[in-house]
C-alpha positions as CSV (number, residue, x, y, z in Angstrom):
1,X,46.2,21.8,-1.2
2,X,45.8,17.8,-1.6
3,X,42.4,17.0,-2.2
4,X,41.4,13.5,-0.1
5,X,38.2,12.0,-0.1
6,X,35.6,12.4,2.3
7,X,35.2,10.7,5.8
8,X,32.2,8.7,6.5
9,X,31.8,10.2,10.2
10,X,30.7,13.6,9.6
11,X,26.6,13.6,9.0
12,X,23.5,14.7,9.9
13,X,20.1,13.0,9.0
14,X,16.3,15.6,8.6
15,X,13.0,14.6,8.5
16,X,10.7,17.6,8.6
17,X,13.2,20.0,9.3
18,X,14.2,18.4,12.0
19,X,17.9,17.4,12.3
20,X,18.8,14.5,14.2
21,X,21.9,13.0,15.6
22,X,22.5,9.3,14.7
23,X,25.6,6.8,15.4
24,X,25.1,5.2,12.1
25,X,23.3,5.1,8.7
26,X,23.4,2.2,6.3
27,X,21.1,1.1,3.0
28,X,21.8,3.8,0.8
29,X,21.3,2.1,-2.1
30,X,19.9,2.0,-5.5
31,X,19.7,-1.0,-8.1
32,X,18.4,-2.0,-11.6
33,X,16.3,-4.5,-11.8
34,X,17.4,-6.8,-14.9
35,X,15.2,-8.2,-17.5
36,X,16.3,-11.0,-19.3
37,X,13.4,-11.6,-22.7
38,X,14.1,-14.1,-25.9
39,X,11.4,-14.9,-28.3
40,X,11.1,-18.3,-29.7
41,X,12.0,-17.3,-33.1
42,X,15.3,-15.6,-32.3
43,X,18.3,-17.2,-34.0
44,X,20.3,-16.7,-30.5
45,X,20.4,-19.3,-28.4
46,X,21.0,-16.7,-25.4
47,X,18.5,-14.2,-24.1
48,X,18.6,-9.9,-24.2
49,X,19.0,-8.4,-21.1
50,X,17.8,-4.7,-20.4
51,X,16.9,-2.6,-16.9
52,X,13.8,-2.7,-15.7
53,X,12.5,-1.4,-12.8
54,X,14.5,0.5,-10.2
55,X,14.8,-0.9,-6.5
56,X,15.6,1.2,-3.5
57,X,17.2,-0.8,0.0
58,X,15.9,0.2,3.2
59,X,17.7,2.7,5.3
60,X,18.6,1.8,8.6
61,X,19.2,4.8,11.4
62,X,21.2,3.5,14.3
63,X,21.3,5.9,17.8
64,X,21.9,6.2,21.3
65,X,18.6,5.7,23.3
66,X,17.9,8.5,25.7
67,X,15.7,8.3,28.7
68,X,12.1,9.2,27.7
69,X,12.2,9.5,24.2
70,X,10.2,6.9,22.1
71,X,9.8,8.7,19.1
72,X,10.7,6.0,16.6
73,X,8.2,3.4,18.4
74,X,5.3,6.5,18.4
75,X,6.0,6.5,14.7
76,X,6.1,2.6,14.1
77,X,3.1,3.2,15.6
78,X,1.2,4.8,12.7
79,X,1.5,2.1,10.3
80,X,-2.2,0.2,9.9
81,X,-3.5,-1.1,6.8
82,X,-1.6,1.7,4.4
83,X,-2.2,4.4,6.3
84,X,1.4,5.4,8.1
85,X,2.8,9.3,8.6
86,X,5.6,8.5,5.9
87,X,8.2,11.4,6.1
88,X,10.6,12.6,3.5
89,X,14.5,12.4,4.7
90,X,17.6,13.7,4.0
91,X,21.1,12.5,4.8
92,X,23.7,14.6,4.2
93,X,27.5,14.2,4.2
94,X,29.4,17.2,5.9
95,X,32.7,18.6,4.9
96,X,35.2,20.1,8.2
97,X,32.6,23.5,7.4
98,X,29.7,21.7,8.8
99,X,28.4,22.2,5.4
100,X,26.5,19.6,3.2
101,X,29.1,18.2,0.5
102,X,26.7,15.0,-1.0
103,X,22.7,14.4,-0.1
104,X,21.2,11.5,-0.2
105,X,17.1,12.4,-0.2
106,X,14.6,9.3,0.2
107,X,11.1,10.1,-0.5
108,X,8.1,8.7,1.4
109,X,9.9,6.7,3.9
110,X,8.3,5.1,6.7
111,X,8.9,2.5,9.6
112,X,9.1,-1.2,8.8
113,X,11.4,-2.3,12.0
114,X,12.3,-1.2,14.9
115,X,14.8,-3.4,17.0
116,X,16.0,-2.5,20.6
117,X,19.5,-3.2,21.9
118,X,20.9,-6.2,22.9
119,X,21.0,-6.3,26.6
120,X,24.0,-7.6,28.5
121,X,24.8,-7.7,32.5
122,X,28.6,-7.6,31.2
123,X,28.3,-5.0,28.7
124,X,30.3,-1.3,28.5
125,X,28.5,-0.3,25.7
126,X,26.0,2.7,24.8
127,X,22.8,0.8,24.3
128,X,21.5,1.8,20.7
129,X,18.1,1.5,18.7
130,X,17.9,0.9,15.3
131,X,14.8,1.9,12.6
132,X,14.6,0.4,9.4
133,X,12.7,2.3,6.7
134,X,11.0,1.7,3.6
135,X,10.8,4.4,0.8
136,X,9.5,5.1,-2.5
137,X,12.6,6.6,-4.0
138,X,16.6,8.1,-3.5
139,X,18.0,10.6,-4.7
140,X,21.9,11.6,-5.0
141,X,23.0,15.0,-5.1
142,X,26.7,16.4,-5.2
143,X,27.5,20.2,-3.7
């Protein structure tokens, strides 16, 4: 058996044990902040550079709309003066098994954008919603 890596159109997305069927996930990132530090007495002309702090994208869930649900604007919703129903979510790559082969669990997340579709009298397209959320920290786990 040849071993190939895995396809990026097999996932599912669950936020308090709820799964939930989206067209496209993006931000799944994770990066070191640099620090760059030289004191005056250093015979180097050139400054040290060591990580700092970590720094987590936003995720961005992309889905078909469906007549009367508006549960990513109900959520949006909560967000006043740090107070906001954050939720903890888990994306999960599947293999052919429907089984989860790689998990990417963000901690905390919660809405900072919600942007509609674009409308067009021309259009042959499924009209989509995107939410953009904010977290507090991602993990990467391998099955």
């Amino acid at each position: 058996m040849t071993d190939y890596p895995l396809p990026v159109f097999h996932f599912q997305v669950e936020w308090g044990g709820t799964k939930i069927g989206f067209a496209e996930v993006s931000g799944l990132n994770i990066e070191t902040q640099l620090i760059e530090y030289r004191d005056g007495a250093s015979p180097e002309y050139s400054s040290i550079k060591m990580p700092g702090i970590p720094k987590f994208g936003n995720i961005t869930l992309k889905r078909g709309i469906m007549a009367a649900d508006n549960e990513f604007f109900a959520w949006l919703k909560t967000t006043s003066l740090n107070k906001v129903a954050r939720r903890d979510l888990t994306i999960s790559l599947l293999n052919e098994n429907h089984d989860p082969v790689m998990s990417w669990k963000a901690r905390h997340a919660f809405p900072v954008k919600l942007e509609g579709p674009g409308l067009k009298a021309t259009g042959n397209e499924v009209a989509i919603e995107s939410i953009e959320l904010a977290h507090e920290g991602l993990t990467i786990e391998n099955k």
